[in-house]
N, C-alpha and C positions, 0 to 999 in steps of 0.2 A: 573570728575571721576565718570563714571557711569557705572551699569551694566544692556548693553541694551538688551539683552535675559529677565532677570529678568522683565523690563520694560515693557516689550512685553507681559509678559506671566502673570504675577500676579496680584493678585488683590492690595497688598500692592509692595512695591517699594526698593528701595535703592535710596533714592536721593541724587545727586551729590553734594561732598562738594563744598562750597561756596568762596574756594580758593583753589592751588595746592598744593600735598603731604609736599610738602616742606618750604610753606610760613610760617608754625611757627616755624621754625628753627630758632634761637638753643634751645629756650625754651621746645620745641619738636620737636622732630627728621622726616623727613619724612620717615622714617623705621618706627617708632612709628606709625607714621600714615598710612600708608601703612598694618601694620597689625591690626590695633584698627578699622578700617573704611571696609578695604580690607577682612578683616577674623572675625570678632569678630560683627561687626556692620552686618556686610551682612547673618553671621550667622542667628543671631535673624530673620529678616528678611525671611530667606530661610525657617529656620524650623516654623516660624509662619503660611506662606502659606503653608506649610505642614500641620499642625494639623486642621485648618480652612476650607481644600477644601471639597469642596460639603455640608457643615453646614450653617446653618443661619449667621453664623459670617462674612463666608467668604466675602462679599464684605460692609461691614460697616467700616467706617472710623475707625483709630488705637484707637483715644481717646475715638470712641461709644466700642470699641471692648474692651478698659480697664476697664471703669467702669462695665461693663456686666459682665466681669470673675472675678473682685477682689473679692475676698474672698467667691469665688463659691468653693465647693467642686468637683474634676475632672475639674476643669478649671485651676487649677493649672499653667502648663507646657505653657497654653496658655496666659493666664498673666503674663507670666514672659516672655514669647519672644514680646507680644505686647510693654509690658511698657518698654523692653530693648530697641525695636529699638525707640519705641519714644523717650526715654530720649537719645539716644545716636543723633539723629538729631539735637534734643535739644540743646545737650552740644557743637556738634560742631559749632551752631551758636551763644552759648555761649563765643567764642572766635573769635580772627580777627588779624593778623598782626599788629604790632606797636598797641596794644589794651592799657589796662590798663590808666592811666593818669585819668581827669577829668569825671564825667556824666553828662550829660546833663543838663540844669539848672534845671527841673520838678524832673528830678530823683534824682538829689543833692539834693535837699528841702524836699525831700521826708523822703528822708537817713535822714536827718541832724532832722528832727522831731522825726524819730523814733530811732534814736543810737547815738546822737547830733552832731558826725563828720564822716565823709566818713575813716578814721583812724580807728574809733569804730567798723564800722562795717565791713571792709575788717580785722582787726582784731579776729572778730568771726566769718566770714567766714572761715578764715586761723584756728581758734579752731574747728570750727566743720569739718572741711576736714579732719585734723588731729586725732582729737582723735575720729574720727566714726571706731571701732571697726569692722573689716573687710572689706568686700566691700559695697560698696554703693555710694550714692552721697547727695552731701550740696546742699543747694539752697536757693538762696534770693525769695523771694515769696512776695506777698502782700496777705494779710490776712483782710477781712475784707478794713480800710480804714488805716492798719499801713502796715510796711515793716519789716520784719521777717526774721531770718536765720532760717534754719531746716537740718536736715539731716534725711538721710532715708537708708536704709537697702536694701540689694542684686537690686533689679528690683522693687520696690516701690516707689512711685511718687506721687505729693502732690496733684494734680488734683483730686485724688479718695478720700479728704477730707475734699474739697471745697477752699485748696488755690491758687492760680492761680501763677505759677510759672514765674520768670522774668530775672534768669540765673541759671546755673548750673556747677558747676566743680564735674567731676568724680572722685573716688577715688579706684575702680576697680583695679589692682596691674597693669592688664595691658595696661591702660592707660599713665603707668610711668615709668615700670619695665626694661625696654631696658633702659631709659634715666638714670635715676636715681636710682635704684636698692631698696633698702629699706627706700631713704631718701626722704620718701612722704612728708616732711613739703618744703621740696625747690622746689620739684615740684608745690605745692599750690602756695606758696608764689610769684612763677618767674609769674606761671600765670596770680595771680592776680596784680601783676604789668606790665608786658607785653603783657600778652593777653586778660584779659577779654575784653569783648565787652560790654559796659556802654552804648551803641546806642541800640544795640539790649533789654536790662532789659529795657529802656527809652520806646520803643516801646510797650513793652507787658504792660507797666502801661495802655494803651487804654481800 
């Protein structure tokens, strides 16, 4: 699913998800995704290349283009559509079809030193999705040489702090709001048993 105008014409992109509208059904709906990806993803995306053309910004990678505008005064509006559409590629490779179950052996070891069982910490992933106070998003991160849960507020992302992020589940209303309506802990919670992607967090340990 791509948008090949955008492609052609931008300096930032929309990249295709990494499976069809539909393959995280039923845990998410391909209507869910169809507008979260379709409308909301590609948003950010549109109005970034918006605010960026003809400036120095305009053709510097998304991550050089985040840490530049964080917490610039009048960069505002442009950090917040950078770091949207990062984090939202982000999150969709955060997840995968039939996901959830075991991680990797490197990434289990990892977990298991820093929260002693993979229960611990999908546990406090599942706290902080839930009790982040409006929108935003959780994220397992390696910090340093430990593995950490965080959450972050509207369009901020842990990159601009020095942690290097290794999944993410959004908590945005409309991430879930079709699916599930106010009951954002079941939507956490199916994810992190059916869809996160424990290959993908395994990968960004490198």
């Amino acid at each position: 699913m791509s948008n090949n105008k955008n492609e052609s014409t931008s300096p930032n992109v929309l990249p295709s998800l990494p499976y069809a509208d539909n393959a995280l059904a039923p845990v998410i709906s391909a209507n869910t995704v169809a507008f979260h990806y379709g409308k909301h993803h590609m948003g950010y995306v549109d109005n970034l290349n918006k605010l960026i053309a003809g400036t120095e910004l305009a053709y510097l990678p998304l991550e050089k283009i985040i840490t530049e505008t964080t917490g610039k005064v009048g960069k505002t509006a442009i950090f917040n559509n950078a770091a949207q559409a990062w984090n939202h590629t982000f999150y969709w490779r955060s997840l995968r079809p039939k996901g959830g179950g075991e991680p990797p052996a490197v990434l289990k070891q990892k977990i298991e030193a820093s929260f002693s069982t993979l229960d611990a910490c999908k546990k406090e992933l599942a706290t902080a999705a839930t009790t982040q106070f409006g929108s935003g998003w959780t994220w397992l991160v390696l910090d340093g040489n430990k593995i950490k849960v965080v959450k972050t507020s509207n369009a901020d992302v842990p990159i601009t702090t020095g942690m290097k992020p290794l999944l993410t589940i959004d908590v945005w209303e409309h991430a879930y709001y079709l699916d599930y309506q106010n009951r954002r802990a079941d939507y956490v919670n199916a994810v992190l048993d059916n869809l996160i992607n424990w290959d993908f967090a395994a990968e960004n340990l490198a």
